[in-house]
ZAMARGU-4260 file (C-alpha; in steps of 0.2 Angstrom, whole numbers, plus 5000, padded with zeros to 4 digits):
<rodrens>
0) 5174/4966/5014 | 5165/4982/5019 | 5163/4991/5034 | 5146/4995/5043 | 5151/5012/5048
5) 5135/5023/5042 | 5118/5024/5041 | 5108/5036/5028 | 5090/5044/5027 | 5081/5049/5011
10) 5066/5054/5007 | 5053/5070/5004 | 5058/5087/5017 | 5048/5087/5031 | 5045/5067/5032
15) 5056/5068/5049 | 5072/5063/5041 | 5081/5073/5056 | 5069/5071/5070 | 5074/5050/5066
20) 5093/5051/5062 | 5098/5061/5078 | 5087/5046/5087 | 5096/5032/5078 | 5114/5042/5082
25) 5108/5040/5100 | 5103/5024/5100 | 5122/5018/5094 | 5134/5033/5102 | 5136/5039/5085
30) 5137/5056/5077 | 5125/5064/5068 | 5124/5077/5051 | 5109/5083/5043 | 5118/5089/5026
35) 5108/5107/5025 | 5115/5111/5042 | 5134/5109/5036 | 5128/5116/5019 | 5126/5131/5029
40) 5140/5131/5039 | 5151/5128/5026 | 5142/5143/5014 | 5138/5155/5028 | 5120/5153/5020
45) 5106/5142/5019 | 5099/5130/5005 | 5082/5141/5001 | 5095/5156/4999 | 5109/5147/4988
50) 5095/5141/4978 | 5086/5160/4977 | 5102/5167/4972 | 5111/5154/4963 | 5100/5142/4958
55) 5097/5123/4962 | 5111/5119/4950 | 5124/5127/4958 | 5117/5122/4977 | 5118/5103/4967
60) 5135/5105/4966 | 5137/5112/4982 | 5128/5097/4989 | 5138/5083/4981 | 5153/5091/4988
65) 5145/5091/5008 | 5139/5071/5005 | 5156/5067/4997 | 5164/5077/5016 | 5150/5066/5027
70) 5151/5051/5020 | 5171/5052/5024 | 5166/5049/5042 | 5165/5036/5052 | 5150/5028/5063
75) 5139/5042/5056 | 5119/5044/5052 | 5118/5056/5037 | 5101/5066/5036 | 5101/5071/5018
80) 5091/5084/5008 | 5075/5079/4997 | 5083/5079/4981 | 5102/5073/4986 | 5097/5056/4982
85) 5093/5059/4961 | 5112/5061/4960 | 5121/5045/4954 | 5137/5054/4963 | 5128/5055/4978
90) 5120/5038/4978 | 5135/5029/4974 | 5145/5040/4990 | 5131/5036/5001 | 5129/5017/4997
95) 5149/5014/4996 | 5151/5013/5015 | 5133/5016/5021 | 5115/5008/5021 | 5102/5018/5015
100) 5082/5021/5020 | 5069/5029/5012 | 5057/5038/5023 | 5040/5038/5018 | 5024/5046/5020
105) 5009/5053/5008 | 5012/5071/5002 | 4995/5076/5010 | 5003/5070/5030 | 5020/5078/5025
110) 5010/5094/5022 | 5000/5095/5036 | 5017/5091/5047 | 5025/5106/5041 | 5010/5116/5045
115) 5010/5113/5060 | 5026/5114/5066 | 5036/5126/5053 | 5054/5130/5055 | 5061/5145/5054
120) 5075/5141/5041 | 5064/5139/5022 | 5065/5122/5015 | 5074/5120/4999 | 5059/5120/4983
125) 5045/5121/4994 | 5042/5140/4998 | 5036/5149/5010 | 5018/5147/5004 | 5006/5137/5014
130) 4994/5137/5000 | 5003/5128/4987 | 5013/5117/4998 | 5006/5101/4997 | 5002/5103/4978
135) 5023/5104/4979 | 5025/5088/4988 | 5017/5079/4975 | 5025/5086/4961 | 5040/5080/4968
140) 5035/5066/4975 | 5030/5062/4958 | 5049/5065/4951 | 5058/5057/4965 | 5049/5040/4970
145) 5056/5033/4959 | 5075/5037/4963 | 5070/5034/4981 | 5063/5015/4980 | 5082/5012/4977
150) 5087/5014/4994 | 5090/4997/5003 | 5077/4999/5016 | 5058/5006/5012 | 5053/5013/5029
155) 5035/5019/5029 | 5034/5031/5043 | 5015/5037/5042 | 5011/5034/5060 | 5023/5046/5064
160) 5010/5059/5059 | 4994/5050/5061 | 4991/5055/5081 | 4999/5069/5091 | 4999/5058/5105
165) 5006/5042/5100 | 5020/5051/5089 | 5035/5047/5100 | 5028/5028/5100 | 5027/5029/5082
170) 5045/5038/5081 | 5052/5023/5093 | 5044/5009/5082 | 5054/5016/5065 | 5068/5017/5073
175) 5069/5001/5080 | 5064/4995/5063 | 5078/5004/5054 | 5091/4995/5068 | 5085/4978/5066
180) 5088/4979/5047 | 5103/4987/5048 | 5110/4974/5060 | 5103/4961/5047 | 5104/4965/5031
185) 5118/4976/5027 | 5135/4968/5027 | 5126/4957/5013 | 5120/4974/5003 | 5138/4984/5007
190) 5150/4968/5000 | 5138/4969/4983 | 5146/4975/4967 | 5129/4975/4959 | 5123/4987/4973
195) 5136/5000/4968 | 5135/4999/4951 | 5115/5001/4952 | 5115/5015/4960 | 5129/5022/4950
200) 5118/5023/4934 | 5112/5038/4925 | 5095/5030/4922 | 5090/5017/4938 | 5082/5003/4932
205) 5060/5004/4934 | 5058/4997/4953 | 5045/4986/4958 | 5026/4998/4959 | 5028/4996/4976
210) 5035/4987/4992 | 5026/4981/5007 | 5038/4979/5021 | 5032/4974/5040 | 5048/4973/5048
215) 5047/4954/5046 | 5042/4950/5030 | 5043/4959/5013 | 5039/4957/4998 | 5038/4966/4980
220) 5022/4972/4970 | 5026/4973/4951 | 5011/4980/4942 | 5010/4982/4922 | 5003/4973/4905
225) 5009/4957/4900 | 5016/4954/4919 | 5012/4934/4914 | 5024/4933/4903 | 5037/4936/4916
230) 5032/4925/4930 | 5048/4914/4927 | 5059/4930/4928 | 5050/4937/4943 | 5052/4918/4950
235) 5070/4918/4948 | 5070/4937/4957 | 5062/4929/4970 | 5073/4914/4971 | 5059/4903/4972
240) 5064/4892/4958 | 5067/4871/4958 | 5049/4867/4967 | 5030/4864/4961 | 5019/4877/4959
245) 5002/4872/4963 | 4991/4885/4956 | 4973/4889/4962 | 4961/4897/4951 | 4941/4897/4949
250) 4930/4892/4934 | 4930/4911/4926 | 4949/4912/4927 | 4957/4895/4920 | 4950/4898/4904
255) 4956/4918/4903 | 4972/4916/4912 | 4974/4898/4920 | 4979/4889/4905 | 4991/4903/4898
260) 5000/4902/4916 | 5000/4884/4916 | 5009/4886/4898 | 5020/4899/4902 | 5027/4889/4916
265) 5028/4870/4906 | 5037/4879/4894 | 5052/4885/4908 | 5051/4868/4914 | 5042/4871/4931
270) 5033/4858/4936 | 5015/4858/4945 | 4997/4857/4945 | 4981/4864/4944 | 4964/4866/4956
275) 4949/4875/4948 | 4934/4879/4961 | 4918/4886/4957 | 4918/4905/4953 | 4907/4916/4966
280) 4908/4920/4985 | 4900/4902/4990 | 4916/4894/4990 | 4926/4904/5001 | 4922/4895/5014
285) 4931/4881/5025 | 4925/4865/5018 | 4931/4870/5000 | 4948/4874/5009 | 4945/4855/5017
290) 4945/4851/4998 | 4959/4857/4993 | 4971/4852/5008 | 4961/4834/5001 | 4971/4839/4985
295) 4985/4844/4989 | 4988/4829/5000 | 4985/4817/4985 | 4998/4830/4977 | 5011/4827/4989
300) 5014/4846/4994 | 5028/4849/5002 | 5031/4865/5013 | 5046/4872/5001 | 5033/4871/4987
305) 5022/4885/4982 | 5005/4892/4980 | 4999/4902/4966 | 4983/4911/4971 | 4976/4917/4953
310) 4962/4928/4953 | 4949/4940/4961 | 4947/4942/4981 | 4939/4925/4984 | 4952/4914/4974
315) 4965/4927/4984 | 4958/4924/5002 | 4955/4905/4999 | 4973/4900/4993 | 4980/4913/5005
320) 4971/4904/5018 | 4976/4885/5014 | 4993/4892/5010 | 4993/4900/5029 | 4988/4884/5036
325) 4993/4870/5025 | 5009/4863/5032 | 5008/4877/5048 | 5013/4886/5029 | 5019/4885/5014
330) 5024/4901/5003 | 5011/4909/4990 | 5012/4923/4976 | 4995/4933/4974 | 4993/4935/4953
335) 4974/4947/4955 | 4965/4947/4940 | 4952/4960/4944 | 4953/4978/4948 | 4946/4976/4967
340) 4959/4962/4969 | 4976/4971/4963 | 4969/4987/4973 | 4963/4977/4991 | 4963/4958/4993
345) 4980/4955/4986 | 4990/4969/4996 | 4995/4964/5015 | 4991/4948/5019 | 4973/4947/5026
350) 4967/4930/5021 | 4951/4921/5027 | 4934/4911/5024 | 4919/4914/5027 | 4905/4910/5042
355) 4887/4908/5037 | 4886/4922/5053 | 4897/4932/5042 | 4911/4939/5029 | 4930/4935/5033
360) 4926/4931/5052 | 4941/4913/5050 | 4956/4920/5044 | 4975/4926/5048 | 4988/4937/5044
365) 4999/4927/5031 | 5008/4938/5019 | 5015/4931/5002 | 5030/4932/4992 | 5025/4944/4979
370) 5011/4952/4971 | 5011/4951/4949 | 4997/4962/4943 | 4996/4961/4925 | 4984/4975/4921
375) 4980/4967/4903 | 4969/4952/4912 | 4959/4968/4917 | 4953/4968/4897 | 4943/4954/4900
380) 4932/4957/4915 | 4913/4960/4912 | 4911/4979/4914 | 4901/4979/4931 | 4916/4969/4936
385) 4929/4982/4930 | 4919/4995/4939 | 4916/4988/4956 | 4936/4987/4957 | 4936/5007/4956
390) 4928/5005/4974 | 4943/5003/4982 | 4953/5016/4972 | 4940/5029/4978 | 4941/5023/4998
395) 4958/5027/4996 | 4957/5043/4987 | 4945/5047/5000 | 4954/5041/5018 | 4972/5046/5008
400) 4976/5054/4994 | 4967/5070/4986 | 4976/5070/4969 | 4970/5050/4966 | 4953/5056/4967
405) 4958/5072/4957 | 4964/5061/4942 | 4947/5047/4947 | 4935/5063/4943 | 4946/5070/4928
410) 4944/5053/4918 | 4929/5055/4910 | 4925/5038/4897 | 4926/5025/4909 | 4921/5013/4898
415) 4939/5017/4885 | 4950/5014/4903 | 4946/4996/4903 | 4956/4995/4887 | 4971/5008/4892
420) 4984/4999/4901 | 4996/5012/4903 | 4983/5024/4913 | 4976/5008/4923 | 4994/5004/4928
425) 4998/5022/4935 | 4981/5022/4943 | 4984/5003/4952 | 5000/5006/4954 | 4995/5023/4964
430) 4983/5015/4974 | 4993/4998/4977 | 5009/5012/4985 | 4995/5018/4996 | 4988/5002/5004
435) 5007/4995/5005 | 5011/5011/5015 | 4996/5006/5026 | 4997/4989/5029 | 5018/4989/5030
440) 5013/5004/5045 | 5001/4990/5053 | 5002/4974/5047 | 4990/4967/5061 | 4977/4980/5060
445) 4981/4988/5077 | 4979/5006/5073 | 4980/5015/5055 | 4977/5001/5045 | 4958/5000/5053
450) 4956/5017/5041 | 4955/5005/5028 | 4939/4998/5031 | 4931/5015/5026 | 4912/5009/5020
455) 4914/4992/5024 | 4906/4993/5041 | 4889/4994/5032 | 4898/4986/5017 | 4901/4970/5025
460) 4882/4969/5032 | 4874/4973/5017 | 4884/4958/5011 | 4879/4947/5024 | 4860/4950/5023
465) 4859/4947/5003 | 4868/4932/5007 | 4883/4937/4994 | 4871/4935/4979 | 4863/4956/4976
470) 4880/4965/4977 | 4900/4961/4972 | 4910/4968/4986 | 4915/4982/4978 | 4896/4987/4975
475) 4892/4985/4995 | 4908/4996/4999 | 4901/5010/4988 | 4886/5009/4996 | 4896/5009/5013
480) 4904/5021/5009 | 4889/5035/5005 | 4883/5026/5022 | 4899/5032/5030 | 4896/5050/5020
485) 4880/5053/5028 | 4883/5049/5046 | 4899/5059/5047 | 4885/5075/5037 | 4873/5071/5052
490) 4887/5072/5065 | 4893/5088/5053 | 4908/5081/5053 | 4909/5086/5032 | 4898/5098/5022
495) 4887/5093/5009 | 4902/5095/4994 | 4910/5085/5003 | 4895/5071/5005 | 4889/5077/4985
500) 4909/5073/4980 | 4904/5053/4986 | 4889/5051/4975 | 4896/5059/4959 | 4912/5048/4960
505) 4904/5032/4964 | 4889/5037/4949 | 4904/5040/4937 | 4909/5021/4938 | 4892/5016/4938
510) 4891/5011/4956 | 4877/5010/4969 | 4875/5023/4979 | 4860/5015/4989 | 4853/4997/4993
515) 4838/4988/4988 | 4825/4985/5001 | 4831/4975/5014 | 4826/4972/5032 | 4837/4985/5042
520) 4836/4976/5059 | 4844/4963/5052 | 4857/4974/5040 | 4860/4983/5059 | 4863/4965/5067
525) 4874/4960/5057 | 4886/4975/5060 | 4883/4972/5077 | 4894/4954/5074 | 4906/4964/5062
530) 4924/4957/5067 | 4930/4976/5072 | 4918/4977/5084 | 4925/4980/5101 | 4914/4979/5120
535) 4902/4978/5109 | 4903/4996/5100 | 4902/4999/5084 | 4918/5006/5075 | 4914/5018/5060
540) 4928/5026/5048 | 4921/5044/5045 | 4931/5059/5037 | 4932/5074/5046 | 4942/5079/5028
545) 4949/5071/5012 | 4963/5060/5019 | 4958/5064/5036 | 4947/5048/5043 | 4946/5045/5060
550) 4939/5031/5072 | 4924/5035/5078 | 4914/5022/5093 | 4902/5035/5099 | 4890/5035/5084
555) 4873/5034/5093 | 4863/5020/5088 | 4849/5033/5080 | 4858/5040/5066 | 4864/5024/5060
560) 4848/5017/5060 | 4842/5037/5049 | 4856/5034/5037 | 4852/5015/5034 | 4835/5022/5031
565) 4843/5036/5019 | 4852/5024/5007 | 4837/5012/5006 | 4827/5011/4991 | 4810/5006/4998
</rodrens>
């Protein structure tokens, strides 16, 4: 049996690695090493300078040598340097008596963090240059994720950098997460074989797209073509084999995808059945959930069994509802069919029904078991389908990412991505890391994850007031999201490139940028009975930057009502 004797941080320079392992050896009387600190005792001289005049092969060498001497001691937290972990030698020293945790923010947070508080030592492959430096980060971002979603524990640490002033709340809240899943989880990982002999590879088997992890619950998102034909695989990965599996699909889908699930799992031997509702917004509402807790009654559903939720957002809120409620709760896997699903519905367990007063106002925070996003179900989705999806991909480009909507703009045919499942899966698999970040941040929507609803204070109105018949979801976000563009322009908050950037985007995809003539009293009432409204404010996402949105309350009532004028067509 092993030993629980250290505690090891990975992850990107500047993601706080230090700041949280000297709070973690306070926390249980242990020591402390940051690795390039002994490097440099050890040398006489610092990484940036080993690397400047002997190269980053010879300062590898040197650094496998410093891990091997830290991960000799006992009751010890090991702050390591950004590329230690891509190693097998150092992956296999730092899992052989320790548990390991990836530190992770985006590239654009890291950035602006080492901005603002440089150090006086260089850091290792990032320069001195402040120009170039986020660029950097997502260069190796891009080269390490991968080696870094090996760790035992995901720890997304976004918060840490989202508000000066709640910093030390945010630093407190990883920590204490990192504790309770040391104190949890690790004998388990440190007595497992297979653990050591994974990390030990040469070549690290493909990880999961991406992990959403609350400090509660967790759960993989494995994003690819021909995903389906895995499901019994990802079922056994899941241990959530010997049950039913009731699968929940509408009148669009059984015939695309229903009945080749239904066959995939008869031919494993998994028994079930299946509930097909009427395609469309109108039945995510609570007396077809009364219909299908009817069904499942007649079914005999037991707790231990399980909901598929097959799909776009309706069939994903729907079944995530029942399954939330049936039972006090019963597990469920979300399997999106539709580019808005694998990008927003199906990531962090929002699940609701609707209210004739409005959109998702009966619902709860219920996560499920997995997300399986097979990117070739995206093939056969009518093209203003396919496009509306893209919504979400550019909300988060916008509140997040700069190089997503970089590679969004540079795509040119639209119309030949529908068919190119390798691009779709880099591009949802992107996005899907950035909304897990998010939502594993703040599962219950108490502070970052409110960025997320970029455009859909307006969004959700114009929904409302065309009673869910003129616009798909995605369609009332873009136009959200110009009506976001434009109040933050008249508060010049952004410049007009900025606000131009929204329309060009939203136009490549094909997607509104303005709504048809409605009554705008009653589009402005029905924000008024938005669920994110608080004493009666109005709370609007706006973007001082890209990847900079910001709360705002104190939008006066006068340029809301100018900029629902702006994107009417009258």
């Amino acid at each position: 049996m092993g030993s629980i004797r250290q505690i090891s941080l990975i992850g990107q320079s500047g993601v706080g690695k230090s700041t949280i392992g000297e709070m973690i050896a306070i926390n249980l009387g242990w020591s402390f090493i940051d690795t390039d600190i002994l490097i440099e005792k050890e040398t006489g001289t610092n990484p940036a300078e080993i690397i400047t005049s002997k190269g980053e092969l010879f300062f590898r060498e040197v650094e496998e040598r410093i891990i091997v001497k830290a991960t000799q001691n006992e009751f010890v937290v090991i702050s390591t340097g950004g590329g230690a972990f891509l190693s097998p030698q150092n992956r296999r020293n730092l899992g052989e008596n320790g548990y390991i945790c990836f530190l992770d923010a985006t590239p654009k947070v890291i950035a602006e963090n080492l901005k603002n508080y440089p150090r006086t030592v260089p850091r290792p492959l990032l320069g001195d240059d402040p120009e170039i430096l986020e660029s950097r980060l997502y260069q190796l971002d891009s080269e390490r994720r991968d080696s870094y979603q090996h760790a035992d524990l995901w720890v997304p640490v976004q918060n840490m950098f989202s508000d000066f002033e709640t910093r030390t709340d945010a630093a407190n809240e990883v920590v204490s997460r990192i504790l309770r899943a040391w104190a949890s989880e690790t004998q388990g990982l440190l007595d497992s074989s297979r653990r050591l002999e994974r990390l030990s590879q040469i070549d690290l088997p493909l990880p999961p797209a991406a992990i959403v992890d609350t400090g509660n619950e967790k759960y993989p998102i494995w994003i690819g073509p021909e995903e389906l034909k895995l499901l019994p695989d990802r079922l056994r990965q899941l241990d959530l084999t010997d049950r039913r599996i009731f699968m929940i699909c509408d009148s669009n889908v059984i015939d695309l995808h229903g009945t080749s699930i239904a066959e995939i799992l008869d031919n494993d031997g998994i028994a079930g059945a299946s509930y097909i509702l009427p395609a469309g917004e109108e039945s995510k509402k609570i007396e077809i959930a009364e219909e299908i807790y009817t069904w499942l009654v007649t079914q005999n559903a037991e707790r231990r069994d399980l909901i598929l939720a097959v799909g776009g957002g309706v069939v994903g809120d729907l079944a995530g509802y029942v399954a939330s409620t049936y039972l006090r709760g019963i597990p469920f896997i979300q399997i999106p069919t539709t580019v808005l699903a694998m990008n927003d519905a199906s990531i962090g367990g929002k699940v609701a029904v609707d209210l004739p007063d409005g959109k998702n106002l009966v619902g709860s925070f219920y996560q499920p078991k997995a997300v399986i996003s097979d990117v070739s179900t995206l093939t056969t989705l009518p093209s203003r389908s396919f496009n509306e999806g893209f919504a979400e991909l550019i909300k988060h480009g916008f509140i997040l990412d700069p190089e997503l909507l970089a590679q969004l703009k540079s795509l040119g045919n639209v119309h030949a991505l529908q068919h190119d499942t390798v691009r779709l899966s880099e591009l949802t698999a992107r996005s899907a890391r950035l909304k897990a970040l998010i939502v594993s941040s703040d599962p219950r929507e108490e502070n970052l994850r409110m960025i997320l609803n970029y455009g859909h204070t307006i969004g959700h109105a114009i929904e409302t007031v065309s009673n869910y018949t003129e616009y798909l979801h995605g369609e009332a976000v873009a136009i959200g999201m110009m009506g976001a563009a434009r109040i933050a322009r008249h508060l010049d908050m952004i410049d007009d490139e900025l606000l131009a950037m929204h329309s060009d985007l939203l136009r490549l995809f094909s997607l509104p940028t303005e709504m048809s003539s409605m009554n705008l009293n009653a589009v402005l009432q029905a924000m008024k009975r938005d669920k994110k409204v608080q004493s009666g404010k109005l709370h609007f996402v706006l973007l001082e930057e890209i990847a900079k949105p910001v709360v705002r309350s104190d939008v006066p009532e006068s340029i809301v009502i100018q900029v629902l004028k702006e994107i009417s067509r009258n």
